[in-house]
C-alpha positions in Angstrom: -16.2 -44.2 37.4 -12.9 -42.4 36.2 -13.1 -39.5 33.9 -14.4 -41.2 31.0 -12.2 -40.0 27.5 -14.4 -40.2 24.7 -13.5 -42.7 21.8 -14.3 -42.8 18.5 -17.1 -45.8 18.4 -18.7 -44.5 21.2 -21.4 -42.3 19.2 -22.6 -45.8 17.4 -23.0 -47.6 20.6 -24.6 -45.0 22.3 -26.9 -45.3 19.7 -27.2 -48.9 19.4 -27.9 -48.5 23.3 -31.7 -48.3 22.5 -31.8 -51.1 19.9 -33.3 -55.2 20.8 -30.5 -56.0 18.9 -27.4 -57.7 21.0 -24.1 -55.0 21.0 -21.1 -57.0 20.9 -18.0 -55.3 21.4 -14.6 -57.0 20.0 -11.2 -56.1 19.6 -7.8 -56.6 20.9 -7.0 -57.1 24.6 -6.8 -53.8 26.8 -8.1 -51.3 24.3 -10.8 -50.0 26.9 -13.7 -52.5 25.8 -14.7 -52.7 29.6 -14.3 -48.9 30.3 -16.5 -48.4 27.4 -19.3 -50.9 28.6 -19.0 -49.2 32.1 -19.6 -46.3 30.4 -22.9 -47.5 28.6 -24.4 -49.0 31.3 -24.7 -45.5 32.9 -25.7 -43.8 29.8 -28.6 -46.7 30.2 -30.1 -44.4 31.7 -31.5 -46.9 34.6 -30.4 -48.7 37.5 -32.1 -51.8 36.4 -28.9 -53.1 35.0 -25.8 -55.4 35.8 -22.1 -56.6 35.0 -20.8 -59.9 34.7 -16.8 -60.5 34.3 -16.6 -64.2 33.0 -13.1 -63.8 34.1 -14.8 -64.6 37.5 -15.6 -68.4 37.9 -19.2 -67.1 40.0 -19.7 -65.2 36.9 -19.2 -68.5 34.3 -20.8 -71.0 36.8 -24.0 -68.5 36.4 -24.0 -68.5 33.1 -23.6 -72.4 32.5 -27.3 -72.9 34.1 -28.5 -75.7 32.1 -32.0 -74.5 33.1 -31.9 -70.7 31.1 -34.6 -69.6 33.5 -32.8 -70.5 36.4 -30.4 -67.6 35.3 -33.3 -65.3 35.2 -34.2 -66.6 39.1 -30.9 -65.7 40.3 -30.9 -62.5 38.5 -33.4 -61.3 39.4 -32.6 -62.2 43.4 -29.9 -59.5 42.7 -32.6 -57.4 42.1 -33.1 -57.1 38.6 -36.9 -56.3 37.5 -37.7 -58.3 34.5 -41.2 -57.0 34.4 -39.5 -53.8 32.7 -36.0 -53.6 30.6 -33.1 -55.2 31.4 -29.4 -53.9 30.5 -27.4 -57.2 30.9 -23.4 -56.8 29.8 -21.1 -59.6 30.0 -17.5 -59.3 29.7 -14.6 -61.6 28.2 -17.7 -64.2 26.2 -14.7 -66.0 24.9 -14.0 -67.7 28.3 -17.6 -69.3 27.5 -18.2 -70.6 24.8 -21.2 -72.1 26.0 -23.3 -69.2 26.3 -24.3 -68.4 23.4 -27.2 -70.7 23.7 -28.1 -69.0 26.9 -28.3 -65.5 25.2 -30.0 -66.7 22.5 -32.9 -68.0 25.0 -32.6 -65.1 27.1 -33.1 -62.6 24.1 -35.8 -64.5 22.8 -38.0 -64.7 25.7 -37.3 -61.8 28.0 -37.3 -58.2 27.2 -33.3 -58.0 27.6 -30.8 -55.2 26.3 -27.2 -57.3 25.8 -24.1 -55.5 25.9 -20.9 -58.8 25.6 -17.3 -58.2 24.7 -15.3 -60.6 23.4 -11.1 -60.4 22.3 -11.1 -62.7 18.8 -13.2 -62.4 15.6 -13.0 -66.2 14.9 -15.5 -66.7 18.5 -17.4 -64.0 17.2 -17.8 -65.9 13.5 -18.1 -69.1 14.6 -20.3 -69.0 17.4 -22.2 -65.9 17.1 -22.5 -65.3 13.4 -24.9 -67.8 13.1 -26.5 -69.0 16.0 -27.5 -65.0 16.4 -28.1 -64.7 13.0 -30.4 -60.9 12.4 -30.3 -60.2 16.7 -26.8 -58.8 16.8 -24.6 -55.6 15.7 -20.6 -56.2 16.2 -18.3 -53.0 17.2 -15.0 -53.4 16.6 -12.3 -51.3 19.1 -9.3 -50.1 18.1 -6.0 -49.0 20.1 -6.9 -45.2 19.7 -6.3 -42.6 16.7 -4.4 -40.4 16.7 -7.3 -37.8 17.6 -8.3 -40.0 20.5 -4.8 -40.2 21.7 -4.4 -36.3 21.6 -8.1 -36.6 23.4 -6.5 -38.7 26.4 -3.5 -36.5 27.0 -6.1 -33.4 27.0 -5.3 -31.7 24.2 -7.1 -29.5 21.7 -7.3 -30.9 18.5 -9.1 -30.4 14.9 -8.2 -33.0 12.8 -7.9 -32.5 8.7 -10.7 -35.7 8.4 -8.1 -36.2 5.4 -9.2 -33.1 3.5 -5.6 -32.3 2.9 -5.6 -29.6 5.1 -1.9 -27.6 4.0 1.2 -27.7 6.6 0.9 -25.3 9.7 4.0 -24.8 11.1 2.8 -23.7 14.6 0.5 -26.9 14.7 3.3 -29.2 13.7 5.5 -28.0 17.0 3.3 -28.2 19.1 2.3 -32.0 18.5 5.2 -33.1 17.5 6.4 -34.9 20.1 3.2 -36.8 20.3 3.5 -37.6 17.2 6.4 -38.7 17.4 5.3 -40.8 20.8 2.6 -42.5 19.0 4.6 -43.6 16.1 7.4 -45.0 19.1 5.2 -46.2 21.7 1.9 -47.3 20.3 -1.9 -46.6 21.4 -3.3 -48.3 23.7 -5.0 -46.4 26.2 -2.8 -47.5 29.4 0.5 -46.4 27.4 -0.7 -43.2 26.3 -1.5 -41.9 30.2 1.4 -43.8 31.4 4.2 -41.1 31.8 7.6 -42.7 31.8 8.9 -45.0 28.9 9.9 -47.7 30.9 6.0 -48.1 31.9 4.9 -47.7 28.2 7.6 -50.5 27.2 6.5 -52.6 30.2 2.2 -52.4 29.4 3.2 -53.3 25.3 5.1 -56.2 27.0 2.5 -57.3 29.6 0.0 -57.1 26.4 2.1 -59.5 24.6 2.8 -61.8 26.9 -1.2 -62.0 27.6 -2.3 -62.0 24.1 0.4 -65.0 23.7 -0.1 -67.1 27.2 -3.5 -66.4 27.7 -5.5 -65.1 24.8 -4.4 -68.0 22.6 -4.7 -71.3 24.8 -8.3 -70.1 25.7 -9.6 -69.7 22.0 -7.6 -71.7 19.7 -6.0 -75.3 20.1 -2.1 -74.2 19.4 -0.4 -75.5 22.6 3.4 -74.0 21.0 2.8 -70.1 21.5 6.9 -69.9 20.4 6.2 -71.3 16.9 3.6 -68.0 17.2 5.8 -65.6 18.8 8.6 -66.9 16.0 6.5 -66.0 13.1 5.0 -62.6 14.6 8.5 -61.2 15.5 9.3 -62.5 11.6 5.9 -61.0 10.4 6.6 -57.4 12.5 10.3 -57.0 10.9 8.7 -57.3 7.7 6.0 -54.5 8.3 5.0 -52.8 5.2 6.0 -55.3 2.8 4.4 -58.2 0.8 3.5 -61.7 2.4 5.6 -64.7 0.8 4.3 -67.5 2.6 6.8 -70.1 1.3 9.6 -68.0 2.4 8.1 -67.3 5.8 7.7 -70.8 6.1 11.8 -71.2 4.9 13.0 -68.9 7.8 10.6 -70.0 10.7 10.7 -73.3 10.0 7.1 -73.6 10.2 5.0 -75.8 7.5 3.6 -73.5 5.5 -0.1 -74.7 6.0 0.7 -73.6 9.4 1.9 -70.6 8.9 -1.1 -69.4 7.0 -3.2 -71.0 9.8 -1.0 -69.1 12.3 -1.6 -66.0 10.2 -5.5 -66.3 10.0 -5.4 -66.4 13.6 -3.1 -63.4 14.0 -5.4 -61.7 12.1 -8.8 -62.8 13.5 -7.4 -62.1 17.1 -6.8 -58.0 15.6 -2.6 -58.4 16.1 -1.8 -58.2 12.3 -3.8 -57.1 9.5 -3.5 -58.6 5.3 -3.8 -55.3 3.0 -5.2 -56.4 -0.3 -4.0 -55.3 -3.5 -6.0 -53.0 -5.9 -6.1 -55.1 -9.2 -7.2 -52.8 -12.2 -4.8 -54.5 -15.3 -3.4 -57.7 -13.7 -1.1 -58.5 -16.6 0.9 -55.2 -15.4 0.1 -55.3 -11.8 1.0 -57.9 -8.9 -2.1 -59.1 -7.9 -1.8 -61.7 -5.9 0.2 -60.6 -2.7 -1.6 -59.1 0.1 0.8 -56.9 2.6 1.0 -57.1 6.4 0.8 -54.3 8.6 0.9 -54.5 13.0 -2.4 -52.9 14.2 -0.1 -51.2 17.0 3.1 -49.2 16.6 4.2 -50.3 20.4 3.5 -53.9 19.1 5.5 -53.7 16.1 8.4 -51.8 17.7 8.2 -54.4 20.7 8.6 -57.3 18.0 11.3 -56.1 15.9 13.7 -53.7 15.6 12.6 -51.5 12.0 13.4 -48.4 10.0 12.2 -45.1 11.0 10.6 -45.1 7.4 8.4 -48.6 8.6 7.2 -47.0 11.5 5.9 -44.0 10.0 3.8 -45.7 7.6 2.7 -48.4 10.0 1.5 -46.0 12.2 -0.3 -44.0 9.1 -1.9 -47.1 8.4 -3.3 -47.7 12.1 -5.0 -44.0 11.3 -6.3 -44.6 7.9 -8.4 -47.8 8.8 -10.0 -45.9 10.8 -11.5 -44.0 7.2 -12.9 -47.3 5.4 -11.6 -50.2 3.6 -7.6 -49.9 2.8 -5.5 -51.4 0.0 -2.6 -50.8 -1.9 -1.6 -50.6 -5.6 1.7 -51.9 -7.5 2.6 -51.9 -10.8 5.3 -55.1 -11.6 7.9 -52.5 -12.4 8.2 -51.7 -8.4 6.5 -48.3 -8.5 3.2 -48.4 -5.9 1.0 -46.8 -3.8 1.1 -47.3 -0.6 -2.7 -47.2 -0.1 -5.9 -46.8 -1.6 -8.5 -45.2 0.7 -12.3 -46.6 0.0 -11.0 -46.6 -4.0 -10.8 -43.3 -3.9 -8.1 -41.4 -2.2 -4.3 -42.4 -2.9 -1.8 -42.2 -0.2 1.7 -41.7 -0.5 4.1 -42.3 2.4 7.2 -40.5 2.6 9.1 -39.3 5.9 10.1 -36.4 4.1 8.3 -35.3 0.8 9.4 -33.4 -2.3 7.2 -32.5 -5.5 9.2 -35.3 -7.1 6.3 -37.9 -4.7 3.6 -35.9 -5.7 4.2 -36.1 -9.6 4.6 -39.5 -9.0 1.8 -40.5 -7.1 -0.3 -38.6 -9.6 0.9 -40.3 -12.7 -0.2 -43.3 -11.0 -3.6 -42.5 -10.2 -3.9 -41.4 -13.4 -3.6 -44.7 -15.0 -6.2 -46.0 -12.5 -9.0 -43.6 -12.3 -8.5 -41.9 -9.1 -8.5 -38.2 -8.8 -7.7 -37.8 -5.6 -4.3 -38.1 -3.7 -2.0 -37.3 -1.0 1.5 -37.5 -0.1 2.0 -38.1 3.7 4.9 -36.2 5.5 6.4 -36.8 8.7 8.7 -33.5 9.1 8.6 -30.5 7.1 10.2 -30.5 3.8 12.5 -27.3 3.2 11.0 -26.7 -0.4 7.9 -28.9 -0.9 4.8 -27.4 1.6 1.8 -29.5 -0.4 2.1 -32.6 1.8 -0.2 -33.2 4.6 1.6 -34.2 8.0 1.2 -37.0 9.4 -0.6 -36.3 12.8 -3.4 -34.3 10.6 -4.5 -37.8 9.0 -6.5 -38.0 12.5 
């Protein structure tokens, strides 16, 4: 295979390698889930092993045996040896729904190591969730960090692990422009090794037009992707911001049941992502709004045309969930944080910092209990230097 660039999951599956348990492998089309399974299959560390694309109609036709030991038959006429352990992966499950019945046999009564992959949460809840109830472990994959990214374009890299490692001048030029690439173009792995923008621009479009024409007709029952495409441009321009459903609803001209089916979908299928709030007094704070942030910065900039300032802290948010569980804090007077790392660690966002953010953000954290904090900077500031850049929140 290619020169394999090591991701960020790839420690826990190598792991989960040895495990009965079923590895299932979910996240957004082209974000490497097949590279990575290609990957563990020869870290299996035997030949007794095979790969099924259910892209392939052999492949599904297999797969829909009635008869479950029938598959094991014509498995093992490709020469798989049941008599010892199996490595069985199976690519794009979401094409067949049906099979979950026949893992759940095969698991059951063979001594087989499953590796599936599967592009939407909502097959993943609703079929495997409980008919594999206890035999399964779900990996989710990302578009890459910004550490990955610098990985793929073969560069040396320590990252701060958000420590709030202080400003390095000499680090800052010298990633810069990737930086500011990322934050443009996005990171999935195909537009971070492409070279020219025109190809980056083209791969974020293909990936769109896929999730939209292909993705959605084979695991949901919405036949009108433009009603979808409407309300995910609307949904990308407001980045960053809080979710008022009724208004959405207003501009679309969507029923607002459907947009917050349509928006449960976005979600579950790893386009868009809700941000909850961080309630501590709700008579003072807005609790109820959750805000909405594009879980790639090519996607969002392919969707809508948005301030420099949006970008930024879109793409700071595609590095922080990385960290743990996000959400945000706001006070009804308009003065927030833009987001609370594991309760913890407060974030500020500002393109260019001052000491002004800082004393800010910590008067806020104050009045919530949290005693650490960082303001996020994007390009040097002339006087404030206690900001941690962007590109060093990994």
């Amino acid at each position: 295979m290619a020169e394999y660039k090591e991701r960020h999951i790839y420690s826990g599956l190598k792991e989960h390698l040895s495990k009965k348990h079923i590895t299932i492998i979910t996240g957004l089309r082209r974000t490497g889930k097949t590279t990575i399974v290609k990957k563990l299959m020869d870290d299996f560390g035997s030949k007794n092993a095979a790969y099924f694309d259910l892209e392939r109609i052999d492949n599904r036709e297999l797969f829909s045996e009635k008869n479950y030991d029938n598959i094991i038959t014509a498995l093992s006429s490709r020469g798989l040896n049941f008599k010892k352990k199996v490595l069985v992966a199976i690519d794009e499950v979401q094409l067949l729904p049906g099979i979950v019945s026949a893992v759940k046999y095969l698991y059951d009564n063979y001594s087989i190591k499953f590796i599936v992959t599967g592009s939407s949460s909502y097959y993943i809840k609703n079929l495997f969730s409980e008919s594999l109830a206890g035999r399964k472990k779900v990996f989710e994959l990302n578009t890459l960090n910004f550490r990955e990214y610098l990985i793929f374009k073969d560069l040396e890299y320590k990252a701060a692990e958000i420590t709030g490692r202080k400003f390095i001048p000499a680090e800052y030029e010298r990633l810069k422009k990737h930086y500011e690439d990322f934050i443009r173009y996005g990171s999935f792995p195909e537009v971070v090794l492409s070279k020219s923008i025109s190809d980056k621009k083209d791969i974020v479009n293909d990936i769109l037009n896929s999730y939209l024409n292909i993705d959605i007709k084979n695991i949901s029952d919405i036949r009108d992707q433009k009603n979808l495409h409407i309300l995910l441009k609307m949904l990308a321009s407001r980045a960053g911001t809080r979710l008022d459903y009724s208004k959405i609803a207003s501009l679309t001209g969507i029923s607002r049941p459907s947009v917050y089916n349509y928006i449960d979908l976005l979600e579950n299928t790893f386009i868009i992502t809700r941000l909850p709030v961080l309630a501590k007094n709700p008579d003072r704070e807005i609790v109820k709004a959750s805000k909405i942030f594009i879980n790639d910065n090519g996607l969002l900039n392919q969707l809508a045309e948005v301030s420099s300032g949006v970008q930024f802290e879109n793409a700071v948010y595609n590095q922080l969930k990385f960290y743990g569980k996000l959400k945000y804090y706001s006070l009804k007077t308009g003065k927030e944080i833009d987001f609370i790392l594991n309760d913890k660690t407060a974030i500020e966002v500002k393109e260019t910092a001052d000491v002004n953010d800082q004393h800010q953000l910590k008067h806020l954290c104050e009045k919530i209990g949290i005693k650490k904090s960082i303001v996020a900077g994007r390009y040097p500031s002339p006087k404030f230097k206690d900001f941690v850049w962007g590109g060093d929140l990994g």
